[in-house]
N, C-alpha and C positions, 0 to 999 in steps of 0.2 A: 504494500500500500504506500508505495515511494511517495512523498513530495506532499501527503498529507495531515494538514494539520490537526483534523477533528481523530484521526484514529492511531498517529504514530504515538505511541504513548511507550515511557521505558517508566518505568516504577518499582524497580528493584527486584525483579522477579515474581511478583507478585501474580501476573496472570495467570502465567499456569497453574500454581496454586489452586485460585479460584476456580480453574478449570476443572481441576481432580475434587474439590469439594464438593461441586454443582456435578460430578458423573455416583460419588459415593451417592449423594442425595437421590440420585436414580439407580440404585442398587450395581453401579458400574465401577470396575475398578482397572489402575491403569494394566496389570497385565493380562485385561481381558479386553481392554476395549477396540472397538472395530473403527474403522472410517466413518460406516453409518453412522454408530453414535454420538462422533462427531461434528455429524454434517450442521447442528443448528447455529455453532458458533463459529466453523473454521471457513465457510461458503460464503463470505461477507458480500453479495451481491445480490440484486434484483433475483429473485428468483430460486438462491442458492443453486443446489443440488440442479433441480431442473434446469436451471438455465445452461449448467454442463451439461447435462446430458443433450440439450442441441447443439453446443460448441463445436465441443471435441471432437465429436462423429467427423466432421470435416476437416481434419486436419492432418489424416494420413498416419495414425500414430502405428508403431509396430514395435516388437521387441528391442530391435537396432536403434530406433529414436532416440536423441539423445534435447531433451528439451530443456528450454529457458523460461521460468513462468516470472516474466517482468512485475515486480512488487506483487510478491507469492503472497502477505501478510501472514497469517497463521499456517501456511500451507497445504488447506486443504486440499484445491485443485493441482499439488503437484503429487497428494498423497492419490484422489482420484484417477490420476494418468498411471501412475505407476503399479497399482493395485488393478484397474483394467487391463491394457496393453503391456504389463510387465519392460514398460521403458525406464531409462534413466530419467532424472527432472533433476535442474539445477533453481533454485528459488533466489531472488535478489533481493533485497529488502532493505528501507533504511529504517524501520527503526530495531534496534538492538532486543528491543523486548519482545517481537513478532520474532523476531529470527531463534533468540532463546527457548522461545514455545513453540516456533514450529519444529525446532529439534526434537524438546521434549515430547511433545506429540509424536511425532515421527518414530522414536524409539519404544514406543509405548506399544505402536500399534506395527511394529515389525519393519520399517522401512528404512531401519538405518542400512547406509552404504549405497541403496537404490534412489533416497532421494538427499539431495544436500541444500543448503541453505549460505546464504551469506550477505550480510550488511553492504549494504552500495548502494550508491544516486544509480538511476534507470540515464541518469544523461552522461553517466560516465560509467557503463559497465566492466565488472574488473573482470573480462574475460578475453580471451586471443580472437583477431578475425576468423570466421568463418567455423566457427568449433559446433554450434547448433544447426541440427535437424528441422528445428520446428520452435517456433515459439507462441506464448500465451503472453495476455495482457488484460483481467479482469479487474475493470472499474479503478482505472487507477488514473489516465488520461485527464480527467477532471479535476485533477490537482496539478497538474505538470501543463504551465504557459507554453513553453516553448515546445510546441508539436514537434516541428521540424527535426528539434534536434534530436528529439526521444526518438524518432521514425530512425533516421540517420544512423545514430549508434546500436539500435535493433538491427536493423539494414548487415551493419558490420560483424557483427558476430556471428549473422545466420549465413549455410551456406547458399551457392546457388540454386535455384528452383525451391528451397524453402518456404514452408508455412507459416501463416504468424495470424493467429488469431485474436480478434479484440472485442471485447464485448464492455463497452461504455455507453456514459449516463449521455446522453447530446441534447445539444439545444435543436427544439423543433418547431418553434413558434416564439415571435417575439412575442417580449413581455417581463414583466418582475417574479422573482422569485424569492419566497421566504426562507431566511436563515434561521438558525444553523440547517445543514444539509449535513447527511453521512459522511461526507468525504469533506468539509469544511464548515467552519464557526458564521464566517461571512462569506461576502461576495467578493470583499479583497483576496482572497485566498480559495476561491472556486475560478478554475477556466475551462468554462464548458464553452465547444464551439458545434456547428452544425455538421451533420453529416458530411455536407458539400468539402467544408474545410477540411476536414477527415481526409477524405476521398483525395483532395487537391496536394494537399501536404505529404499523403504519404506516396503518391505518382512522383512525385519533384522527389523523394529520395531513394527511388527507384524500384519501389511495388508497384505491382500492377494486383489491380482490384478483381477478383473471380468470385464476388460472395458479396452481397447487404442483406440483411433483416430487420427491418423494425420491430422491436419485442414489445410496443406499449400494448397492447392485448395481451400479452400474456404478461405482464409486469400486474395490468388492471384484474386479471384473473386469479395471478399471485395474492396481490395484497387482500382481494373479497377473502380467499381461503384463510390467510392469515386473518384477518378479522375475527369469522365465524371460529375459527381455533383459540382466538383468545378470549370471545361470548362462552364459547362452551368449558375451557378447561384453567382460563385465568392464563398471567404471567407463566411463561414457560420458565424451570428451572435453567435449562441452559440455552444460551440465544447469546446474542448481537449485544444486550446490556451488559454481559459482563467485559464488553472490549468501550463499549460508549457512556455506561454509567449515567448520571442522573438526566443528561441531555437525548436521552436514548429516544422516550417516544416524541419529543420537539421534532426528533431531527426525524422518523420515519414520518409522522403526518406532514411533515415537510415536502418529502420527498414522492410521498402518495399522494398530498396535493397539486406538485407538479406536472406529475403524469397524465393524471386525471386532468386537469386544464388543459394536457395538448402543450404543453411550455417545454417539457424534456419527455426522453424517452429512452429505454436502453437499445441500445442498436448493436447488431453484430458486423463483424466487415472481415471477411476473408481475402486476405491478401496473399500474394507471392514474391518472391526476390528476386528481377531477370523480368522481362516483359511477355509478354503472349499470354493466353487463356484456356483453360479449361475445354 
């Protein structure tokens, strides 16, 4: 979750903590617990889990893949690739505490040595050209100004004909948007842009586009579900509040408000590395 200010949080080790409290509280413990169990707090996206499950399918993963999941946060969706398609994942991540827990996790649920992690800006990856297969980028874009360059430095690391999936929040409609938002406090510190720009910025550093989705139906489909689940069974034990804390539901009726107006939306964009198409 590179470049964001509402969810980089380091606090001393503290989350995972909270993490193994909130899995005992559901009769879970760490040398049993699965990815699934998981899923409510390490999927930090529109959709969590589901919205992987339409990503990845597209992205050509195989045992040989060797993947990059730009600002991995908790590591869910590097633990999901690699527990599917038995590939490698590398996770980048700036803050210290996401990277700490996504270890943790990670060893928890069997995946040391198959998936790794490590602290770094998304606009300076500390990795050699051309070493990635494939790469991921969920819901991170929205914090990080400079498109161009995050395109640029992804661009550099993947090989040729490589994958690079993205699934961000975009701007879809002028208009004002209320703060705080998940991935930021204010507006000084969200840069969300439109599809178009997406598309534009990342042709200038050398993808070429083979893939759009607009998710706002199923984003507006997500959240009903999400509602009716918290009418029927209350606050979930383990979610998204233990990484957001008290700003937690400000920031989703924020961001369910947005959708719902037609103001943003999550979009998918399958790109490639090298020109031509599908």
């Amino acid at each position: 979750m590179t470049q964001r200010d509402a969810v980089s949080i380091d606090d001393g080790g503290q989350l995972l903590a909270r993490i193994q409290a909130a899995l005992e509280r559901l009769g879970k413990w760490p040398a049993s617990v699965t990815t699934d169990d998981l899923s409510a707090v390490d999927e930090f996206h529109i959709g969590g889990r589901q919205a992987c499950d339409g990503l990845i399918p597209q992205l050509g993963l195989s045992p040989t893949s060797h993947v990059l999941d730009v600002g991995c946060g908790l590591g869910g969706t590097a633990r999901l690739m690699a527990s599917r398609y038995r590939c490698r994942v590398s996770g980048v991540e700036r803050s210290r505490e996401y990277v700490a827990t996504a270890a943790g996790l990670s060893a928890w649920t069997g995946f040391r040595g198959q998936v790794d992690f490590c602290q770094g800006d998304a606009l300076r990856l500390p990795y050699g050209d051309g070493v990635f297969d494939v790469a991921t980028m969920l819901h991170v874009g929205m914090g990080i100004e400079n498109k161009t360059a995050l395109w640029c430095e992804v661009h550099r690391v993947l090989r040729p004909g490589a994958r690079f999936g993205i699934y961000d929040v975009m701007q879809t409609a002028a208009g004002s948007l209320d703060y705080p938002m998940p991935w930021a406090a204010s507006a000084a510190t969200s840069h969300l842009c439109s599809p178009e720009v997406y598309r534009q910025t990342l042709q200038d550093c050398g993808f070429s586009v083979i893939a759009e989705r607009d998710r706002r139906q199923f984003a507006l489909e997500f959240f009903g579900d999400v509602r009716r689940q918290l009418a029927a069974a209350g606050a979930p034990v383990l979610g998204v509040h233990l990484l957001l804390g008290s700003s937690t539901a400000a920031r989703m009726q924020n961001i369910v408000s947005g959708v719902s107006a037609g103001l943003v939306a999550p979009v998918e964009l399958i790109v490639r590395k090298g020109c031509g198409r599908d």
